[in-house]
Residue frames as qw, qx, qy, qz and C-alpha x, y, z in Angstrom:
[[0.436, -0.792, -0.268, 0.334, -136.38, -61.26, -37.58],
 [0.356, 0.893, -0.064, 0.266, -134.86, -57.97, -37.91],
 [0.660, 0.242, -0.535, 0.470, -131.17, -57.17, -37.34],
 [0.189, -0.563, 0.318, -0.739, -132.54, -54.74, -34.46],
 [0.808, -0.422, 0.031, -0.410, -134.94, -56.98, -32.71],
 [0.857, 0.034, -0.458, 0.233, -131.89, -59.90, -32.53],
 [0.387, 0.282, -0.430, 0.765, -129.81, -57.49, -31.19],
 [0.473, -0.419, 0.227, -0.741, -132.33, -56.68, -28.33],
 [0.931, -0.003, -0.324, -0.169, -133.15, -60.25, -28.50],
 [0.800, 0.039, -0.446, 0.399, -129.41, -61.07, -27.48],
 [0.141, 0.405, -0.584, 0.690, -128.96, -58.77, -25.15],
 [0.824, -0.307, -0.030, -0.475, -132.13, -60.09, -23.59],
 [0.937, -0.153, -0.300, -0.091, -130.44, -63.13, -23.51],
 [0.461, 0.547, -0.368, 0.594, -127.67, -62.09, -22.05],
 [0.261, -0.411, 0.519, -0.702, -128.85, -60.49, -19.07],
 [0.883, -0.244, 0.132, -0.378, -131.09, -63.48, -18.51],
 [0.657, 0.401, -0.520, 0.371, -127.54, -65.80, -19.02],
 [0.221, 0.266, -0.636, 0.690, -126.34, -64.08, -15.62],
 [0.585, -0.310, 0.222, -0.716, -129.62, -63.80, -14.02],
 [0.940, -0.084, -0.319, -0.086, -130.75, -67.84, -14.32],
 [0.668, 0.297, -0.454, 0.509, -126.94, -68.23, -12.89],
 [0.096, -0.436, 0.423, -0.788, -127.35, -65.77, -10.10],
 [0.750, -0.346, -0.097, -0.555, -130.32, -68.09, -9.09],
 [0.914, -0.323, -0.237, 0.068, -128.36, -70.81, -7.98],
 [0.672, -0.713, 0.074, 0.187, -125.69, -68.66, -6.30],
 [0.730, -0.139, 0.433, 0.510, -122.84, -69.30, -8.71],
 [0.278, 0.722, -0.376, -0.510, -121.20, -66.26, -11.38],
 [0.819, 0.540, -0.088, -0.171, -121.34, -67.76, -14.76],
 [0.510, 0.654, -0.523, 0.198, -117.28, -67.84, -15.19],
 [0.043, 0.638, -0.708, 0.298, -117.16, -69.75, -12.51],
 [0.773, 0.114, 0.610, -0.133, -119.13, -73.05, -13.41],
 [0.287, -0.314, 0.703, 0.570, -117.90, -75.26, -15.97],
 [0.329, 0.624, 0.669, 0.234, -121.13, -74.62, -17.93],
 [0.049, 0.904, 0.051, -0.421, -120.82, -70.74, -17.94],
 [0.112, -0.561, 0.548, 0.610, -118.43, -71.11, -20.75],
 [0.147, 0.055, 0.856, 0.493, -120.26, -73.33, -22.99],
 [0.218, 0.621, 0.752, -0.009, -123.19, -71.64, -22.55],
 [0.260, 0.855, 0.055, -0.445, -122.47, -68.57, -23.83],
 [0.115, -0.198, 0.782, 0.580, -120.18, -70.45, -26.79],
 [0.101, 0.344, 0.906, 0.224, -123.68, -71.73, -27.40],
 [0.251, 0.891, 0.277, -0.258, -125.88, -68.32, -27.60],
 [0.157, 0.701, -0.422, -0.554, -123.15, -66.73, -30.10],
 [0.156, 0.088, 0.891, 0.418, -123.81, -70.44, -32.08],
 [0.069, 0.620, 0.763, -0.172, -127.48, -69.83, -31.75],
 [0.193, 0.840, 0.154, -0.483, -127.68, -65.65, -32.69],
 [0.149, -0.482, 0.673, 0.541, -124.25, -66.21, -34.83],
 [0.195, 0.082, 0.948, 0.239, -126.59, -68.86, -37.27],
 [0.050, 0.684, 0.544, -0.484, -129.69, -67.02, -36.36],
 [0.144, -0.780, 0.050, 0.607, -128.38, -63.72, -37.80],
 [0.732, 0.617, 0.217, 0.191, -128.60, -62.72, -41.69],
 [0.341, 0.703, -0.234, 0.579, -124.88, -60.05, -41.15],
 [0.030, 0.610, -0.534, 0.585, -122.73, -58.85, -38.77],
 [0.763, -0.315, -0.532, 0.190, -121.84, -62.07, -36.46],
 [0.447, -0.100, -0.593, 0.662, -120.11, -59.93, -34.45],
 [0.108, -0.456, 0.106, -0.877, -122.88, -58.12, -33.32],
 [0.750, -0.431, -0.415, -0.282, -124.74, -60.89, -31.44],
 [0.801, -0.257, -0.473, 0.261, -122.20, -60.99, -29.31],
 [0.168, 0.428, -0.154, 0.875, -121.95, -57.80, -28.55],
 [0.578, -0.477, -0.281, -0.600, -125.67, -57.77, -27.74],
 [0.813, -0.377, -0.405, 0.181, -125.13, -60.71, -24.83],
 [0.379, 0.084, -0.318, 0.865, -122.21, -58.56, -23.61],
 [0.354, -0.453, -0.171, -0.800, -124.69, -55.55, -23.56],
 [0.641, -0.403, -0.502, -0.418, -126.85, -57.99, -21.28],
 [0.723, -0.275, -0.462, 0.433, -124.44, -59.53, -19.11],
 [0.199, 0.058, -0.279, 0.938, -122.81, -56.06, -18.28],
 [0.325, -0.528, -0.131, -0.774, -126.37, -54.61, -17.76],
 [0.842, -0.436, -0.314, -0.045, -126.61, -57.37, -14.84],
 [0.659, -0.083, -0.407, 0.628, -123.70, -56.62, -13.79],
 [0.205, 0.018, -0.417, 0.885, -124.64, -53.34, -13.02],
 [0.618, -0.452, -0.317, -0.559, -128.10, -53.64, -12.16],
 [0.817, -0.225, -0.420, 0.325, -126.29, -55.95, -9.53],
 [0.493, -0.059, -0.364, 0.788, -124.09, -53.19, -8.26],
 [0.141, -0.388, -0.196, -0.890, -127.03, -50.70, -8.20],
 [0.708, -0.542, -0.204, -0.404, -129.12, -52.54, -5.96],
 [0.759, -0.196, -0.324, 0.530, -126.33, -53.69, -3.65],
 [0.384, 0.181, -0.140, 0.894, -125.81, -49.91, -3.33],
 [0.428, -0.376, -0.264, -0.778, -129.13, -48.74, -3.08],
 [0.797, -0.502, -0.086, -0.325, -130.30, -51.71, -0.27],
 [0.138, -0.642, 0.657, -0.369, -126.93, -52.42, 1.28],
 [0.954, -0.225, 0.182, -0.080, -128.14, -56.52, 2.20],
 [0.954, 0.133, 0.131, 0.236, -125.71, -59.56, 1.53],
 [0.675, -0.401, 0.101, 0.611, -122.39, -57.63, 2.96],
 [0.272, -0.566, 0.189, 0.755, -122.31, -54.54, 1.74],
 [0.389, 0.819, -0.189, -0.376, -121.95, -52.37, -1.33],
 [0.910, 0.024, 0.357, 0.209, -120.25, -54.63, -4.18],
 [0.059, 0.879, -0.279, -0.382, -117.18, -52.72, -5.59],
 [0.426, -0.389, 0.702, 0.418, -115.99, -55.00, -7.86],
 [0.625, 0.670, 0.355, -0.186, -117.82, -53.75, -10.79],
 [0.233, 0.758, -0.546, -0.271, -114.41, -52.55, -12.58],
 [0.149, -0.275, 0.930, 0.193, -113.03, -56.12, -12.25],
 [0.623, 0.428, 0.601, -0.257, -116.35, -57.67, -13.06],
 [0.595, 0.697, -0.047, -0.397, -116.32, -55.76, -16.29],
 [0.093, 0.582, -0.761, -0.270, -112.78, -56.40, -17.06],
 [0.521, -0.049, 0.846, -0.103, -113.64, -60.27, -16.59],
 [0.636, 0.675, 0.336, -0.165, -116.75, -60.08, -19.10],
 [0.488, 0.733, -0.283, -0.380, -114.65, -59.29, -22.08],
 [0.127, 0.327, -0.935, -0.051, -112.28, -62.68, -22.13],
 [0.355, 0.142, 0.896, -0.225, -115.44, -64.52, -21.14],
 [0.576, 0.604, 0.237, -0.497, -117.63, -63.05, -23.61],
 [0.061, 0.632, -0.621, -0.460, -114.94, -64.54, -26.21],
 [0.251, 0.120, 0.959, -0.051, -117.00, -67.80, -26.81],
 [0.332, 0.736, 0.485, -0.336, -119.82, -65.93, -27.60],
 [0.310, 0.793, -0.195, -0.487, -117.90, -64.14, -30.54],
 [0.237, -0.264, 0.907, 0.229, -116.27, -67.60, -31.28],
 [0.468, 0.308, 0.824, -0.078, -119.36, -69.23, -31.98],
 [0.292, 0.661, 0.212, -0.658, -120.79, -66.69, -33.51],
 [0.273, 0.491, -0.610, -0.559, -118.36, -66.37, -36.52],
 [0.338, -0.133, 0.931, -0.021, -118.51, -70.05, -36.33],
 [0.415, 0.512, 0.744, -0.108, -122.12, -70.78, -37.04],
 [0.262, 0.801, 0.107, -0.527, -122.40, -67.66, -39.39],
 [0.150, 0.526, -0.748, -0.375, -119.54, -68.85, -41.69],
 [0.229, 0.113, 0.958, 0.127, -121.45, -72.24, -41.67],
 [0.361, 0.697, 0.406, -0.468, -124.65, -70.82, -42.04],
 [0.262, 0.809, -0.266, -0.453, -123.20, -69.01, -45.33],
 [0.004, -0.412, 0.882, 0.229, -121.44, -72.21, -46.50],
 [0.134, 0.190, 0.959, 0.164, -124.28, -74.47, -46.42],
 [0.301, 0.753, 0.431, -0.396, -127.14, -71.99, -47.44],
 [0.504, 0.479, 0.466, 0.548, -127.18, -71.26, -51.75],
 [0.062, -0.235, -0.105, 0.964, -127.14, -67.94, -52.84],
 [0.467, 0.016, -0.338, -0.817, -130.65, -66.46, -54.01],
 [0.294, -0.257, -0.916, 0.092, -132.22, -69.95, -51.81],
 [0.530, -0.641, -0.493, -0.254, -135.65, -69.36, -49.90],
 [0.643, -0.641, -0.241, 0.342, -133.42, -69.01, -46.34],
 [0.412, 0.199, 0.117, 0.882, -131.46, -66.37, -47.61],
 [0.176, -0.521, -0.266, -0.792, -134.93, -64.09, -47.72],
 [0.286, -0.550, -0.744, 0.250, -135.90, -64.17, -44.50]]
């Protein structure tokens, strides 16, 4: 896969990260699986990825923050479920210390990924 299409790829997954989560009611950072699942998409793009680990997790950022304000657009736009939601400055601010799992793994699995793959091997060319 190319380095573009991951990086669309992860911000896909990103916004769908906060969206699955929004289905049962509950912001990511504030179930005790909302950290380990995004430690576990920056293992998964971070391994994935042939350079720059730290862009997969950029990408998921990218995603989450596009939910986040796709969220504060339609709360503005149809007013339901109490109002206009102004806490899109703190929201953001939040997403960068949570999105720190996702750049953990990343390096993580990439530095393995590079340690247990030869140079000039078959998985090298992808």
């Amino acid at each position: 896969m190319s380095t573009r299409n991951l990086f669309i790829t992860s911000i896909i997954a990103g916004f769908l990260f906060w969206t699955v989560f929004s289905w049962f009611n509950v912001e990511p950072w504030d179930s005790p699986y909302g950290l380990i699942t995004v430690g576990l998409l920056g293992l998964l793009f971070g391994f994935i990825g042939k350079a720059s680990p730290w862009l997969w997790p950029l990408g998921i950022f990218l995603g989450e923050l596009l939910f986040g304000l796709g969220s504060f657009i339609k709360s503005l736009l149809f007013y339901s479920g109490g109002g206009a939601n102004m806490f899109i400055p703190l929201g953001i601010i939040f997403l960068i210390p949570f999105s720190l799992p996702a750049f953990i793994g990343s390096f993580i699995s990439f530095g393995i990924r590079k340690a247990t793959i030869k140079p000039g091997s078959e998985h090298n060319k992808r």
